[in-house]
Every structure is written in structure tokens, then in C-alpha cells.
N, C-alpha and C positions, 0 to 999 in steps of 0.2 A: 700536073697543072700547067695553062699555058704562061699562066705571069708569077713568077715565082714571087714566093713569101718575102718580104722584109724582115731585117729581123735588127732588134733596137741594140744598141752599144749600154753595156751593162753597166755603163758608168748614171744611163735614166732612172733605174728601178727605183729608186727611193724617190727621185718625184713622180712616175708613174703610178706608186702607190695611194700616193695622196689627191695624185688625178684621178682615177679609179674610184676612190672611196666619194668624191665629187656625183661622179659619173651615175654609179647607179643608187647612189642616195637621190639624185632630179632627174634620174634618165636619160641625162646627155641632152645638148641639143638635137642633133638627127634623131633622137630616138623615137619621136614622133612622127617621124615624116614619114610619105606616103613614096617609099623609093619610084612605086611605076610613074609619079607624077613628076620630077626630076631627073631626069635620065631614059634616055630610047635605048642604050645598050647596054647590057654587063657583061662584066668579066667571066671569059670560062674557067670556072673554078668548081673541083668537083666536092662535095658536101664531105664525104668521110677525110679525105684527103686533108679538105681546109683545116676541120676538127681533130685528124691527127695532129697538124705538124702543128699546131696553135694550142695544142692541151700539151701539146709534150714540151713545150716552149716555158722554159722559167720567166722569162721577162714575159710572157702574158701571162701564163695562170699567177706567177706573183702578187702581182698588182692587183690582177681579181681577186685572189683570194683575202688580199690588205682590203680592200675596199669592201668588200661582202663582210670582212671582221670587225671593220669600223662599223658601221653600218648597224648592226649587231648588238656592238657595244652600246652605240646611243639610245639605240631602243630598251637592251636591258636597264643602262641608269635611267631615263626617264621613269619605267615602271618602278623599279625600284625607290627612287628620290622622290617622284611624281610632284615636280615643281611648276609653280604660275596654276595654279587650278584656279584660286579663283578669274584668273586672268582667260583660262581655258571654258571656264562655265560661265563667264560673262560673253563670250565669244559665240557658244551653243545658244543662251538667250538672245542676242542680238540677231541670231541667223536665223531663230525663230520665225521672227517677227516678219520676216521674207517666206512664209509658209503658205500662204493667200496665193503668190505669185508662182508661183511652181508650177502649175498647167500654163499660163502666159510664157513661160521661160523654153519649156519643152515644144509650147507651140512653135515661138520666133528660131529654136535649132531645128525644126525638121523643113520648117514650112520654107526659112531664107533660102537651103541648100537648095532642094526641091524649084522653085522659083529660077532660080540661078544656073541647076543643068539645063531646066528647061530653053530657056535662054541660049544657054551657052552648047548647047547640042549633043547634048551627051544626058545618060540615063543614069541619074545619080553620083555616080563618081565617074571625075574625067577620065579615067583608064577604058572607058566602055564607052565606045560609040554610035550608041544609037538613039537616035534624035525620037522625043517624046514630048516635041514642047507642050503644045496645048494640051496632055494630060497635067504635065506637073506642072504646069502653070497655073494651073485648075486649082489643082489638090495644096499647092503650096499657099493659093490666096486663099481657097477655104480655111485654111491651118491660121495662118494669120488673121483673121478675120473671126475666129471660131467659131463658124456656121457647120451647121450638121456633125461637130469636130470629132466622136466618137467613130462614127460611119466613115469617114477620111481617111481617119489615123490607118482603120484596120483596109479599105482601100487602097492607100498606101503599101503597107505591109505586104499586101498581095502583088501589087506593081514591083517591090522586092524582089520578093522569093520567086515571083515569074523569072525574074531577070536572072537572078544566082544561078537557077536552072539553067539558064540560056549561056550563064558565063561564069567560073567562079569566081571573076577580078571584083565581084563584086563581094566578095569577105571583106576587100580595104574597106566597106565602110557599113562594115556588121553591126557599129550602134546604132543604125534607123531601126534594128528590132527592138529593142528596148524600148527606142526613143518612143515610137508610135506603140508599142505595147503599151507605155506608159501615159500616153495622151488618150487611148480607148478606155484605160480606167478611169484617168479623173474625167475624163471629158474636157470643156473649153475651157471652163472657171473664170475668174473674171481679173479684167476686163473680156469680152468676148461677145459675140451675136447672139450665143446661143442663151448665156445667161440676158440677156435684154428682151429676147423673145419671150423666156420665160416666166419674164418679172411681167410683161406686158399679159400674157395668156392667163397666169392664175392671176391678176387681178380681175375681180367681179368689177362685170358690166363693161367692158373693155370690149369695142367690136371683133380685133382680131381674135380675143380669146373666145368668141362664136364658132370660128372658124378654121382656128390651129387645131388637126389633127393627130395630134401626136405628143399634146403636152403632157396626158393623164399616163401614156402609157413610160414616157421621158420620166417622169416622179417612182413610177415604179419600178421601172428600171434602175436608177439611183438607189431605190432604197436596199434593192436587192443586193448592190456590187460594193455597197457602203463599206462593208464588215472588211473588206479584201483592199480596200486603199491604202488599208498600213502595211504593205508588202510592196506599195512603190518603191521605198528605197531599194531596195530585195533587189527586183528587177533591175533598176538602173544599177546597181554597181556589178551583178552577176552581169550583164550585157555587155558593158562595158569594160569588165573586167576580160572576157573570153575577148574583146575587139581587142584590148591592150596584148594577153598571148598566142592571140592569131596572127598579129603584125610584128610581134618579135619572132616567130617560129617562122614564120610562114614568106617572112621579109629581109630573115636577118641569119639567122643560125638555121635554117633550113637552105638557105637562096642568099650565101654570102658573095657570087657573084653580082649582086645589084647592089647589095650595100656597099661592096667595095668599089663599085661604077660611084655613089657616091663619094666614099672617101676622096676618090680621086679627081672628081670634076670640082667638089668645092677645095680642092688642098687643105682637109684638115687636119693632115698631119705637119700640116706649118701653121695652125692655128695652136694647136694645143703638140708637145712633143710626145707623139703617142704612135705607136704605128699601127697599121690597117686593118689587119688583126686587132687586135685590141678595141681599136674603135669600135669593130662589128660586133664583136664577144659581150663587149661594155654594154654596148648600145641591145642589141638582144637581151640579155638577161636580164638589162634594169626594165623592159618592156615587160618579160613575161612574170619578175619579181615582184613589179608593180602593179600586173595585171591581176596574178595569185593573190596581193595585200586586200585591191578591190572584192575579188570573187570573195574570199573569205572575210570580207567585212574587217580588215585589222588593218586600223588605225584610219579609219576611212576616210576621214575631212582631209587629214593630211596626206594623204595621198591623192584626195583629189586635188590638192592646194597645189602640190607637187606636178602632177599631170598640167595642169591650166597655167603653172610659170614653164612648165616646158615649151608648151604651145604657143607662147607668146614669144620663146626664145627663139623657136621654129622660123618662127613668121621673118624676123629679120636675120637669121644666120642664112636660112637659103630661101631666097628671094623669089626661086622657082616654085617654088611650091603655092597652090593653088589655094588661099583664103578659105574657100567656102569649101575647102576637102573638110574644115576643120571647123565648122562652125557646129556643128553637132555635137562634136568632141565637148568643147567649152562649154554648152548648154547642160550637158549630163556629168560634168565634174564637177558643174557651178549648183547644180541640182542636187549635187550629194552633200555637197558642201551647207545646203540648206538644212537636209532632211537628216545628214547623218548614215548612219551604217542602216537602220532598221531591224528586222526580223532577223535572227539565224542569224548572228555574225559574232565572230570572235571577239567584235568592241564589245558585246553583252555581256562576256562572261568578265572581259578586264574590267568594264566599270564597276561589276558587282567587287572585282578583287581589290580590296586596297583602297579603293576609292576614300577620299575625305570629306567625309559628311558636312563637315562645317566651311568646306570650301566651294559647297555649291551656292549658285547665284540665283534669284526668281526674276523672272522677269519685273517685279517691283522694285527690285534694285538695280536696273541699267536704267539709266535716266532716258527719256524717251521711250521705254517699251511699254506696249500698248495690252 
């Protein structure tokens, strides 16, 4: 390697431990970040090498392994003690009630970003330069606006996956699959154009509804794709969950050259006493831990709760980093946070386990639920 390893005075490890156990219970601050967007160079640092001398290292794998037991631990006493329920099922009702808004939410994360390469001259995420304005300028006010928004979403998707073709730097920002997968099933929802349009078409004797081509077949279509909208959640956390271990493998513990470029340009080993290694290790494994918890639907709110105060820590630890990298991200954790795990997920089988029947909430008992 050409920048040799640091290596911590073992008089740290005991608070290393307890930093660690920090680290990958919120994922660190960096561990969100988009390294190509922060940094023009990294460090030559070769992968097996980084991962020998950093696994063979008692002061990092320590700490990780403290933290990963903590970590652990809390999860098993919570299942086991399973306190604040009704506090936890007054929470699930309240976020309910945000259930209406959910296509509106997915709209403003695909459509803001979208708007804003287009603008800013780049094709989706700023690591790719190639200027698209007046498409995504297009598709992004469509999205906003939720005119034709089914047609868009999967438009989009394809403005995508052309592009991935063309470059893979476009994995950083692998939840537009999701996202706009998700916007082609609900469609606009409301508020939106296209629910306006169609309130105005199926009322009788309304001129436009003489004229809209396309409402009788829009109803049918709906009723066919209906059965399949309870697999929204599905899609947003498995989408998002493979974005959360693409960007830990792929950014961190595959490509510890660029994360260590960041260690070193923000000095956060004088933020937190931790060193480079450790950082990257931390910071990788709480990405793909985290990303693993989403895919398999365990403990899903809280992990997105998790993800969205990382993103917010993001925003002001490194100041380089690019807002609207992240505006998608926040839309599809704020999104699960609504809907929950859904279909196929590990929460399914823990609520059936244990759960306390008499500590669940109805929405007639949160003051305000509708």
C-alpha cells in the first residue's frame, strides 16, 4: 500500500468500543455520503491488503465486534421486554393517517432531483456528466405536477437504466428504481393533475369528459393493478435496502481508497478518536447492516428513522456533499416510515411473536385520527 495504515494506541479501545457501538447502530455520519461527490481523488489502497491488515488489527475488529454485540444486545431485550407498545402502536396509527400522501411524497423525491440535474448539468446524480436538461426538466415537472404520472414514472426508469448502461456511477443513486417503480403503481394520488382530470372526466355532462380519451381505459387499468399496491412497501425497502449495500460495498469496503480520501479531507479522525480504518469498516458495515435490516423488512420504521437522522447528520458534517444526491433517499425512508415493512418481512413474523394484544392502539384512540 502506498499510505500506510495507522494504527490506534491501545490505551483507545475501551472508548472505541462504545464509539463503534454508536457507529453502526445510526451509521455513522459519512456513512451516507456519496464519496464520488466529495472528493476528485483516492487513496491507492489495494482491497485485500486494506482488509488483511484491518481484520488482523485488535483495535479495529475489537471495537467492531463491541459494537455489533451491543447492537445485538438491544435488539434482543427489546423483543424480549417489548416496552412502550402502546406508545409504538400509537406511532403506527399516527403514520397512518399519512397514507393518502404517499404517492405526493414519492412524487416530490423523484421529480425535485430530476429538476435539479437537469438544471445543474448532469444526468441524475452529479458523478455523470451528461447534460439532459430539457428531458428531466420535463419529466421532473410532470412528476410534480402529477400529470400522465404512471407513463413518466416508468419514462424515467428507462432514462435510468439507459444511463447505467452508458455508466455504472449511476448505482449511487440505485433508489430512482424503486422510487419510480413505485410511482407507476400508485400513480399520481392526490393532490395531483391527474386525479383533477379524472374527477372532472367521470363527472356526467362535463365537456371535457366528451373528450378525455383515455379515462375509461385509466379506471380499468386501476382496477386491475389494485390487488398489487400492497407490495408498495416490498418494493421501497428491497430498493432501497440493495441502494443502502451497494453503497457500503461498492464505496466503502470494496473502494476503501475513496473512503479513506474522505477520512482524510474532512479530519475525522480529530472529530471522533477513531482511526481510518475503523472509520471505513464502521461506516461500510453499518451501510450494508442496515441495508440487510431494510431488504429483509426487520425492524423497518426504525431503520428508516435511522437512515433519515443520518441524512440529516450528512447534510451538515460534510458540507460538500450535494442536497439533492439525497433528496430521494429521505422520500423513501419517510415513505416506509409511513407504510411500514409490508409484505414478506421479518416484522411479520416478530409482530405475530409476542406481540401484546392489549397494547395495541386504533386509530379512535389517537386524538386527531381520522
Amino acid at each position: 500500500m502506498d499510505a500506510p495504515l495507522r494504527r490506534l494506541p491501545a490505551g483507545r479501545v475501551v472508548g472505541q468500543a462504545a464509539l463503534v457501538a454508536a457507529l453502526l447502530f445510526s451509521a455513522s455520519e459519512t456513512a451516507r455520503a456519496h464519496e464520488e461527490y466529495v472528493v476528485d481523488e483516492e487513496r491507492e489502497v489495494a482491497v485485500a491488503e486494506f482488509l488483511r491488515e484491518s481484520l488482523t488489527d485488535p483495535l479495529v475488529v475489537g471495537p467492531l465486534l463491541a459494537g455489533a454485540f451491543v447492537v445485538l444486545a438491544v435488539v434482543g431485550v427489546y423483543l424480549v421486554v417489548r416496552p412502550a407498545q402502546r406508545d409504538v402502536a400509537a406511532f403506527r396509527a399516527a403514520m397512518r393517517e399519512y397514507t393518502a400522501y404517499v404517492p405526493w411524497l414519492l412524487r416530490i423525491s423523484i421529480g425535485i432531483p430530476l429538476i435539479g440535474a437537469g438544471f445543474g448539468g448532469y444526468l441524475i446524480s452529479p458523478a455523470f456528466g451528461i447534460e439532459a436538461r430539457l428531458l428531466q426538466v420535463a419529466l421532473g415537472f410532470l412528476l410534480l405536477f402529477g400529470l400522465v404520472t404512471r407513463l413518466v414514472a416508468v419514462l424515467t426508469l428507462a432514462v435510468y437504466l439507459v444511463g447505467l448502461a452508458i455508466d455504472s456511477i449511476l448505482l449511487l443513486q440505485l433508489e430512482f428504481v424503486p422510487g419510480t417503480l413505485a410511482i407507476a403503481l400508485l400513480g399520481g394520488g392526490r393532490p395531483s393533475g391527474d386525479h383533477v382530470l379524472q374527477r372532472i372526466a367521470g363527472t356526467p355532462g362535463t365537456v371535457y369528459g366528451r373528450f378525455d380519451p383515455i379515462y375509461d381505459y385509466a379506471r380499468e387499468f386501476q382496477t386491475r393493478i389494485d390487488p398489487y399496491r400492497r407490495f408498495l412497501p416490498t418494493i421501497v425497502r428491497a430498493g432501497l435496502g440493495c441502494t443502502f449495500v451497494s453503497l457500503g460495498l461498492g464505496q466503502k469496503l470494496l473502494r476503501p481508497g475513496i473512503a479513506l480520501a474522505v477520512v482524510d479531507r474532512y479530519d475525522l479522525t480529530a472529530v471522533v478518536p477513531a482511526g481510518p480504518e475503523l472509520w471505513v469498516l464502521g461506516a461500510g458495515l453499518s451501510e450494508v447492516g442496515l441495508g440487510l435490516a431494510l431488504l429483509f423488512g426487520f425492524f423497518t420504521r426504525a431503520s428508516a428513522a435511522t437512515a433519515i437522522g443520518v441524512f440529516t447528520l450528512t447534510l451538515f458534517a460534510l458540507p460538500d456533499d450535494p442536497v439533492l444526491a439525497h433528496v430521494s433517499l429521505f422520500g423513501l425512508a419517510s415513505v416506509l416510515l409511513i407504510t411500514g415493512s409490508g409484505p414478506y418481512a421479518v416484522d411479520g413474523w416478530l409482530g405475530a411473536y409476542g406481540t401484546d394484544k392489549e397494547a395495541d392502539v386504533s386509530d379512535a384512540d389517537v386524538p386527531g385520527a381520522v
